[in-house]
Every structure is written in C-alpha cells, then in structure tokens.
C-alpha positions as CSV (number, residue, x, y, z in Angstrom):
1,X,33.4,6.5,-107.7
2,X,35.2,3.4,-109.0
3,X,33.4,0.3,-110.2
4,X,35.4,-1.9,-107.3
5,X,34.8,1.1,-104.5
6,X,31.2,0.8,-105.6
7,X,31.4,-3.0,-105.1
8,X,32.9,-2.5,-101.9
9,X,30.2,-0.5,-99.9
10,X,27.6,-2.3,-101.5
11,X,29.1,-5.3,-99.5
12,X,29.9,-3.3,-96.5
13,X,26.1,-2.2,-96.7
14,X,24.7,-6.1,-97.2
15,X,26.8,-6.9,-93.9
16,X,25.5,-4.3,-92.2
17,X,21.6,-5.1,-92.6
18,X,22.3,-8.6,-91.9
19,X,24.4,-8.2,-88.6
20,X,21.1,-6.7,-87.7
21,X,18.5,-9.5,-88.2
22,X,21.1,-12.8,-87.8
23,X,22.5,-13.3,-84.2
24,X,25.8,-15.1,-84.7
25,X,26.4,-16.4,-81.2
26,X,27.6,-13.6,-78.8
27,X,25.6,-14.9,-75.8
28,X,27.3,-16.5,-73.5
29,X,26.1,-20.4,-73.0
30,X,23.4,-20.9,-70.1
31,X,25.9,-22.2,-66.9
32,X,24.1,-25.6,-67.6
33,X,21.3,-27.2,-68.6
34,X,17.9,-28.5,-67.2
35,X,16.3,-32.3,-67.4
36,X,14.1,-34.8,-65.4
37,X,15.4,-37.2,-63.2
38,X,12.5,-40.2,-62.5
39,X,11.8,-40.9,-58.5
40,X,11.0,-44.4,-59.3
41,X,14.0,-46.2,-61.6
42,X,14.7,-49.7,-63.3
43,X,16.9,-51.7,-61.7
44,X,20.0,-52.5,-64.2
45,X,19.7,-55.8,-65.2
46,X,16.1,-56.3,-64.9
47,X,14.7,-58.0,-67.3
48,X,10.6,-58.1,-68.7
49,X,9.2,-60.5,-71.5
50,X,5.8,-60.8,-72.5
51,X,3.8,-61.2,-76.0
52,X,3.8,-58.1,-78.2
53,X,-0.2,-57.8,-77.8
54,X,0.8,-57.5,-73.5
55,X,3.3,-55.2,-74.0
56,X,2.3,-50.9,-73.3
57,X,2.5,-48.2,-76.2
58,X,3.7,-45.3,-74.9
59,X,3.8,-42.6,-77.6
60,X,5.3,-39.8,-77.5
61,X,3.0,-36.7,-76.4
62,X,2.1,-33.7,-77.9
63,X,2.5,-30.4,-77.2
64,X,1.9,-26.7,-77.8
65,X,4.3,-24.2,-79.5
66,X,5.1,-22.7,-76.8
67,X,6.3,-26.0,-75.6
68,X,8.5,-26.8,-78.8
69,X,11.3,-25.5,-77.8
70,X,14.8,-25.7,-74.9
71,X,13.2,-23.2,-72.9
72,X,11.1,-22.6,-70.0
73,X,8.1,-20.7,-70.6
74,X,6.6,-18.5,-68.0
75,X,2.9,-17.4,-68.3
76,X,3.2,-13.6,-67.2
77,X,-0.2,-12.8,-67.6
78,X,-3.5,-14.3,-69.0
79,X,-2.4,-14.1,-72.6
80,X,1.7,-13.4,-72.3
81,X,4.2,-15.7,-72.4
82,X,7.9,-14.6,-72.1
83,X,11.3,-17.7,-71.5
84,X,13.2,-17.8,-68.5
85,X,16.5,-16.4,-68.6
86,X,19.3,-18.8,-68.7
87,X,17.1,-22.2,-68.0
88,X,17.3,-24.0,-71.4
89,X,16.6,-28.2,-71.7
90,X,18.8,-30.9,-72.9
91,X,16.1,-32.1,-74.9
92,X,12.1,-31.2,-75.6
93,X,9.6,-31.1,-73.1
94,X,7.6,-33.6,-74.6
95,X,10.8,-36.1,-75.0
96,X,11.7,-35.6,-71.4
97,X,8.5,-36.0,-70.4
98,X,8.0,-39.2,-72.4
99,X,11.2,-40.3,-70.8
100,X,10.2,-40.1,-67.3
101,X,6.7,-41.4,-68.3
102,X,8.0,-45.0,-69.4
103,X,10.8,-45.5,-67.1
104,X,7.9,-44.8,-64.1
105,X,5.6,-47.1,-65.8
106,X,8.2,-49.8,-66.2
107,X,9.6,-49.7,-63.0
108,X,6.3,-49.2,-60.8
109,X,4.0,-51.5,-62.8
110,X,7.0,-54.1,-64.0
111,X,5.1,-53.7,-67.9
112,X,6.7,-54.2,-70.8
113,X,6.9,-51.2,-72.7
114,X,7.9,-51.3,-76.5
115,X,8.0,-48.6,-78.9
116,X,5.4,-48.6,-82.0
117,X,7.9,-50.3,-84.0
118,X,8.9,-52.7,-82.0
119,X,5.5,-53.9,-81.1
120,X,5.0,-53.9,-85.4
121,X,1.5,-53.2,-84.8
122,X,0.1,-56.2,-83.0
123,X,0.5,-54.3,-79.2
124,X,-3.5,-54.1,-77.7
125,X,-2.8,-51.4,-75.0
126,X,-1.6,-48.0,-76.1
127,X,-0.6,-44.6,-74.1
128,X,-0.8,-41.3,-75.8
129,X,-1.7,-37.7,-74.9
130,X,-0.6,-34.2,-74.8
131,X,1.5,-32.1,-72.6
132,X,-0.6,-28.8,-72.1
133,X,1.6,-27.0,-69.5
134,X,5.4,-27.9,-68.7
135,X,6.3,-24.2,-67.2
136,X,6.4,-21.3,-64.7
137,X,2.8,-19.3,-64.0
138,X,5.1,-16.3,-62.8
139,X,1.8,-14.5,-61.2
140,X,1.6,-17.2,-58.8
141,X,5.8,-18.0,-58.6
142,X,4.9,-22.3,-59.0
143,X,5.4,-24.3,-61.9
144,X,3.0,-26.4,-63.8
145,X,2.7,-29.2,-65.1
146,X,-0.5,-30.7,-67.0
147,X,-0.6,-33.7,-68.9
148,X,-4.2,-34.8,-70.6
149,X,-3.5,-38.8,-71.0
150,X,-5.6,-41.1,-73.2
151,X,-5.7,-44.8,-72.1
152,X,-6.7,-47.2,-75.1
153,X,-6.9,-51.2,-74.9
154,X,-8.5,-52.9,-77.8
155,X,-12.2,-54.0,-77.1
156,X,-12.6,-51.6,-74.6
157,X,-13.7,-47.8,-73.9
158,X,-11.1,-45.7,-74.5
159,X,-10.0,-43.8,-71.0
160,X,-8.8,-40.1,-71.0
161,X,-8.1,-38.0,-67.7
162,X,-6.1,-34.7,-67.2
163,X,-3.4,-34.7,-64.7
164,X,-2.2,-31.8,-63.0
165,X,0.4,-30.7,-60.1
166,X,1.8,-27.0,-59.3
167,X,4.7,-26.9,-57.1
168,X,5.6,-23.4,-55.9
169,X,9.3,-21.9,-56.3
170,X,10.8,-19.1,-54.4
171,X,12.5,-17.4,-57.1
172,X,11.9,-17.1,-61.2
173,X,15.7,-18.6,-61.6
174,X,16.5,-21.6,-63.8
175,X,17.7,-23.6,-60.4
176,X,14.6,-23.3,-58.3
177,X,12.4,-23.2,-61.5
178,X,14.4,-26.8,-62.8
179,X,14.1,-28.8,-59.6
180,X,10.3,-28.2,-58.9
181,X,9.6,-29.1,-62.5
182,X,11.2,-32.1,-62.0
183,X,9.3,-32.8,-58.8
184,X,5.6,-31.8,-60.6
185,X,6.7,-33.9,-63.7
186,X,6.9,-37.3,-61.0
187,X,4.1,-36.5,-59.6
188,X,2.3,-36.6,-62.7
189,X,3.6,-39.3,-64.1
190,X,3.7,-41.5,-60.5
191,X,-0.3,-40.7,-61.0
192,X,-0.4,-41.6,-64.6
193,X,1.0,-45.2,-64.0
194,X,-1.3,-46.1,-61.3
195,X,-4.4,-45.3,-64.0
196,X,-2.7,-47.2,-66.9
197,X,-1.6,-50.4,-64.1
C-alpha cells in the first residue's frame, strides 16, 4: 500500500469514529419554542422613582442541573429524569423565571426594581432564591413549579418560604406541557409578590 492510500483511510477511519460521537445537526428544529408570558404587566409609559436604598434586588435565581438547560424535564420516576420531546425554551428557566418574577413585582406592588448594578450597592431590600422544580412529574401528568424565595431587608430577620403550584396537563406534549408551566410559574410568582409587598 502507498504512503498517500495509507493517508487516505487513516482519514476516512478518523471521520468515521467521529461521525459517531459529534451530532452535526440532522434533527429537525422543534416547530417552536416555549416562554412565560406574566398575567399581571407594566403599563408602557409608567414610570417609578425612588432612592436607591427603596428600590427591590431581585437576583437572579438558582437552579439545579437539570434545570440548566432549553428543555423541559420530566421526572419519570423517583430518581429518573428524561426531556420532553420537541419542547425547548427561548432562554433558561431561571432567566425566564426571573423575568416574570420582576415584571409581577413591579407591576402588582408599583416597586422599583433595579438590578445589583444599578443599585451600586446601597439598595436595603434584596430578593434571591432558587428554582428547585420548573418541569413535568410524568407519573402524575401536572407540571411543577417550586421556587424557595429568600426575603432580606437590612436590620431585619431575613425571611425565606417555599412556593409551590402543580397544574395538571392532559398530554406529555410540549403545547399542553408549555401553557400550564406558564400558568404554575404566575401563580408562583403572583404569591411571591404579595410576601415581598
């Protein structure tokens, strides 16, 4: 065998084992894609001032891995999680989430909310937490959606509280699985700005 027919298969062979690990975008796109939608919205052109101390912190929340991602997880047993086909995010969980959680807050509470940054460190009232459960319990067919929030205000105890709501669905399909996420999510959050005020 030749040196260049050697060189050759040895690159037909490197192809080969790398078609195999490396997906190179064959799947088709999912038909579109999923995000939250608040119940309660700011009226364009509403304007809120206030000191930086007055003004909320929302941060952003944590999450779990299995929350890190597009996708919708679905907890198929006690210790299995597998994604819903074609039901992918336009964004994180968490960002969503954080999202619906200030414009609620904002528009039900009329607070002025500034991020970290803006508020350069002199902001007194602070919202943080972490979004345990964003998904599909597929024993049950209802989604879930649990949010442990920590309140903090300087000089005072520092507040924390799980919020939870389920909301059932009558099919494991990105649609049906979307719009009752969306519908838990406001729940949660609706509850969440009446603790923070």
């Amino acid at each position: 065998m030749t040196i260049s027919k050697l060189r050759s298969l040895i690159v037909l062979m490197a192809a080969g084992s790398l078609s195999a690990c490396v997906s190179f975008g064959a799947a088709d796109p999912p038909p579109y894609l999923l995000s939250l939608t608040p119940d309660a919205k700011d009226v364009g052109g509403a304007e809120r001032t206030g000191m930086q101390e007055q003004a909320l912190v929302v941060r952003l929340p944590t999450s779990p891995q299995k929350l890190n991602t597009l996708r919708v997880p679905v907890q198929t047993r006690t210790t299995g999680i597998a994604y819903l086909k074609e039901a992918v995010w336009v964004d994180k969980p968490a960002r969503l989430f954080h999202g619906l959680l200030t414009e609620t807050i904002a528009a039900k509470n009329n607070r002025l909310i500034l991020t970290a940054a803006q508020a350069s460190g002199k902001a007194e009232h602070y919202l943080s937490g972490e979004l345990v459960n964003f998904g599909l319990d597929g024993p049950a067919l209802e989604v879930v959606v649990t949010y442990d929030a920590v309140k903090m205000k300087s000089g005072e105890a520092v507040g924390k509280r799980r919020f939870e709501a389920r909301e059932p669905v009558f099919a494991a399909e990105a649609e049906p699985v979307g719009d009752a996420l969306n519908k838990a999510a406001n729940k949660v959050v609706d509850e969440v700005a009446d603790w923070v005020g």
